[in-house]
C-alpha positions as CSV (number, residue, x, y, z in Angstrom):
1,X,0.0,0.0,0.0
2,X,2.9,2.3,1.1
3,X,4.1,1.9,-2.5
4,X,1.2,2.6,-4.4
5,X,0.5,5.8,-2.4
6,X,4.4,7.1,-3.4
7,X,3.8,6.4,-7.1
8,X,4.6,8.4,-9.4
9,X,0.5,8.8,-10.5
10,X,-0.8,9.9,-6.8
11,X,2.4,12.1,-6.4
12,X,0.7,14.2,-9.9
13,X,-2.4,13.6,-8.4
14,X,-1.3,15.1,-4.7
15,X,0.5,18.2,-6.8
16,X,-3.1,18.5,-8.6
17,X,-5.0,18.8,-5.7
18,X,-2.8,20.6,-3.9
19,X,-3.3,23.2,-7.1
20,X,-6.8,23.1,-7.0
21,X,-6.8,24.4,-3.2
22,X,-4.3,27.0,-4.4
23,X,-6.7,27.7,-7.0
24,X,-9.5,28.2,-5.2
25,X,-8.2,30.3,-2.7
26,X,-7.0,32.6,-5.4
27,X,-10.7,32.7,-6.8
28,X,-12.5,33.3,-3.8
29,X,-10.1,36.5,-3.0
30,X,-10.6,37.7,-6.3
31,X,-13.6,38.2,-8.4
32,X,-15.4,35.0,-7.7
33,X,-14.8,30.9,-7.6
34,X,-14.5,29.4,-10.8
35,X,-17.9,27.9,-11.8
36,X,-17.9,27.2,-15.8
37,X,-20.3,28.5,-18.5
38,X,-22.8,25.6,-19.3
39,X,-21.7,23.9,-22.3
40,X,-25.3,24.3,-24.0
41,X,-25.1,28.1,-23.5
42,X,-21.8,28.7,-25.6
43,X,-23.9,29.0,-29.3
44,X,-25.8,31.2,-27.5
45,X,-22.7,33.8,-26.1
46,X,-21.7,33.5,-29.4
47,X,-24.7,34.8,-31.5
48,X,-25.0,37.6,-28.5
49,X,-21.1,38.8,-29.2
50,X,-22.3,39.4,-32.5
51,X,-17.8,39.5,-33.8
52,X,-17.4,40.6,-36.9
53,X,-14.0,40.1,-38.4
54,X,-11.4,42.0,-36.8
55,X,-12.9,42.8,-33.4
56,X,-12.0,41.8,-30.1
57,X,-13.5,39.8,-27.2
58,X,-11.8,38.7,-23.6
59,X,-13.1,36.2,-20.8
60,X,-12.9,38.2,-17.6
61,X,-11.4,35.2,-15.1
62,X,-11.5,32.6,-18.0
63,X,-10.9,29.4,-15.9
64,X,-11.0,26.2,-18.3
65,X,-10.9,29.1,-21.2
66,X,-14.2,27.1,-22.3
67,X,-15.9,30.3,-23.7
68,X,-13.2,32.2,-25.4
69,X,-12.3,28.9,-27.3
70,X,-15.6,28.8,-28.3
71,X,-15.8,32.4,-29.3
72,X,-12.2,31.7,-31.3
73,X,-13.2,28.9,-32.9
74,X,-16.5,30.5,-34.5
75,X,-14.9,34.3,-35.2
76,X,-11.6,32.5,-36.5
77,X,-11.1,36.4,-37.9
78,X,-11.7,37.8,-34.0
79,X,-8.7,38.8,-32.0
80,X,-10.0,36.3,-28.5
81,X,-8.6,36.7,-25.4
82,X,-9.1,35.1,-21.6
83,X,-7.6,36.4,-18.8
84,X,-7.0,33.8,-15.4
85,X,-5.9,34.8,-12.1
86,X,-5.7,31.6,-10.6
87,X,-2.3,30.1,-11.6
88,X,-3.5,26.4,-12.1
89,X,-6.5,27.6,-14.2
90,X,-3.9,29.7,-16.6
91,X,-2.1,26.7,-16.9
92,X,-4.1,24.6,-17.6
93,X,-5.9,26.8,-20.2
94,X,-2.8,28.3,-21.8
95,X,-1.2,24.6,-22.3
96,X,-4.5,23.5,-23.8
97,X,-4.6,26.5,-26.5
98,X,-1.2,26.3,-27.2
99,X,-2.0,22.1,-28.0
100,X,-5.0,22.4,-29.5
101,X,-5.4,26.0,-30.4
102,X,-7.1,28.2,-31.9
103,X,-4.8,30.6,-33.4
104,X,-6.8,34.0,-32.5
105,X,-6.6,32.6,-28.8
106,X,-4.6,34.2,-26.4
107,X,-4.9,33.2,-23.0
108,X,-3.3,35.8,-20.3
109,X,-1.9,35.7,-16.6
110,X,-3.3,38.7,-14.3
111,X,-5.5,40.9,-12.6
112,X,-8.7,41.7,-14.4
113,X,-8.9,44.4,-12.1
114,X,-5.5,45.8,-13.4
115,X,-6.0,44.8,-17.2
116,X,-6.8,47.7,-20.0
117,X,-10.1,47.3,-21.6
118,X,-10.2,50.0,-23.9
119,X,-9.7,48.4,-27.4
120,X,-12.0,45.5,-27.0
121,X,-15.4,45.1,-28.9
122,X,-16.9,42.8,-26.5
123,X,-15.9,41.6,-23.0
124,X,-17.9,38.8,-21.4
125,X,-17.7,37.8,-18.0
126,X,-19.3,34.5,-15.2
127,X,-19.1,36.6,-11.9
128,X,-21.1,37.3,-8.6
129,X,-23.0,39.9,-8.8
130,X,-22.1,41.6,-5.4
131,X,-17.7,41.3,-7.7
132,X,-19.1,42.9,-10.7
133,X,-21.4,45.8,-9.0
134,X,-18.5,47.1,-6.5
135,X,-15.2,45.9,-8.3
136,X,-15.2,45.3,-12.1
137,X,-17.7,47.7,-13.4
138,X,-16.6,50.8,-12.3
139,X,-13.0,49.9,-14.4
140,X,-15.4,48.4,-17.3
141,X,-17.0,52.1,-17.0
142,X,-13.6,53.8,-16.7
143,X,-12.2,51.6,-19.7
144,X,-14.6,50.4,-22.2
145,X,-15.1,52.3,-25.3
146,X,-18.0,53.1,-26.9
147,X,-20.4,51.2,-28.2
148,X,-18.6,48.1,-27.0
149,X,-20.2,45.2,-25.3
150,X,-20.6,44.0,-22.2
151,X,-22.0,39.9,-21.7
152,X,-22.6,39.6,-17.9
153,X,-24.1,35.5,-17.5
154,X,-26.3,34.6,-15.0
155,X,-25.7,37.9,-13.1
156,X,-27.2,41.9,-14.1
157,X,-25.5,45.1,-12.8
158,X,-27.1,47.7,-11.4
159,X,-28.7,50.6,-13.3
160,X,-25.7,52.6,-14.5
161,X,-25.8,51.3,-17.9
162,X,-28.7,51.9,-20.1
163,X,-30.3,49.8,-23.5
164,X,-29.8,46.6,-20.9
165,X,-31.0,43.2,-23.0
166,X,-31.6,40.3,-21.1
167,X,-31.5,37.2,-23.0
168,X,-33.4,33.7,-21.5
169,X,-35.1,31.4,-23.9
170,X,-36.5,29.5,-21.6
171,X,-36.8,28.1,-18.0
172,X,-33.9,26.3,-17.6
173,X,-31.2,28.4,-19.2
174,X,-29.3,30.9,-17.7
175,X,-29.5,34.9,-18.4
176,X,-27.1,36.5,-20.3
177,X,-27.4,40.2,-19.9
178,X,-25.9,42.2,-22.8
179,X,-24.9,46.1,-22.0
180,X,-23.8,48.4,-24.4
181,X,-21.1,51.4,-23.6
182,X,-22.3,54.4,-24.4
């Protein structure tokens, strides 16, 4: 028993988990834990982004960069970016673009909260509400030029922005709540 606990297999998995803890410390002192985009709701980020070719779109705290691949994958002409503060979560997302691409992906290690958002078209973000009312809209505000886009899933901001859509099919999918800079 003493051996198969030592192998080389449960020392990766130790370091993983190990990671994950890391991780999730980093997320709950940041913007929010990492809770993915449901697969089924990616077609539908995408036809609310609306690229055309040559714009530009980032993942605010892209995890499993799950949604900006997406996004890169359909707008192969887009400029796509996702930005991860949690080091495993970069990691892991940067290794898996730089295996399996796309191209127009760029995954990037930081502070949202620090990041210029002036030049992109549309910025999309999976946050609690409470994170995006008192931290990242005021620097979306600040930075976003306009006419460019704002996708908040699951979660609206309060009323500082104007011409709000909210976008629900049905019952069981989540909102996506599409601002506009003006």
């Amino acid at each position: 028993m003493q051996q198969i606990l030592t192998s080389p297999f449960f020392l990766v998995l130790y370091i993983f988990i190990i990671g994950l803890g890391v991780s999730a410390i980093f997320a709950w002192s940041s913007l929010a834990p990492w809770l993915p985009t449901q697969r089924k709701d990616l077609k539908r980020i995408n036809k609310d982004a609306n690229l055309k070719p040559g714009q530009s779109f980032i993942e605010i705290g892209c995890g499993d960069a799950r949604v900006c691949s997406y996004i890169a994958r359909h707008n192969p002409r887009a400029h796509v970016e996702g930005i991860e503060l949690a080091p495993p979560l970069y990691f892991y997302s940067y290794i898996k673009q730089k295996i399996s691409g796309p191209k127009n992906l760029k995954i990037l290690y930081g502070n949202a909260l620090k990041h210029n958002f002036s030049h992109y078209d549309v910025i999309y973000i999976y946050g609690l509400k409470e994170t995006i009312n008192n931290q990242i809209k005021k620097k979306l505000l600040k930075d976003m030029k306009k006419g460019s886009k704002f996708l908040s899933y699951v979660f609206s901001l309060d009323d500082d922005w104007k011409d709000v859509q909210t976008e629900k099919p049905g019952t069981k999918e989540r909102s996506v709540h599409i601002y506009i800079q003006k």
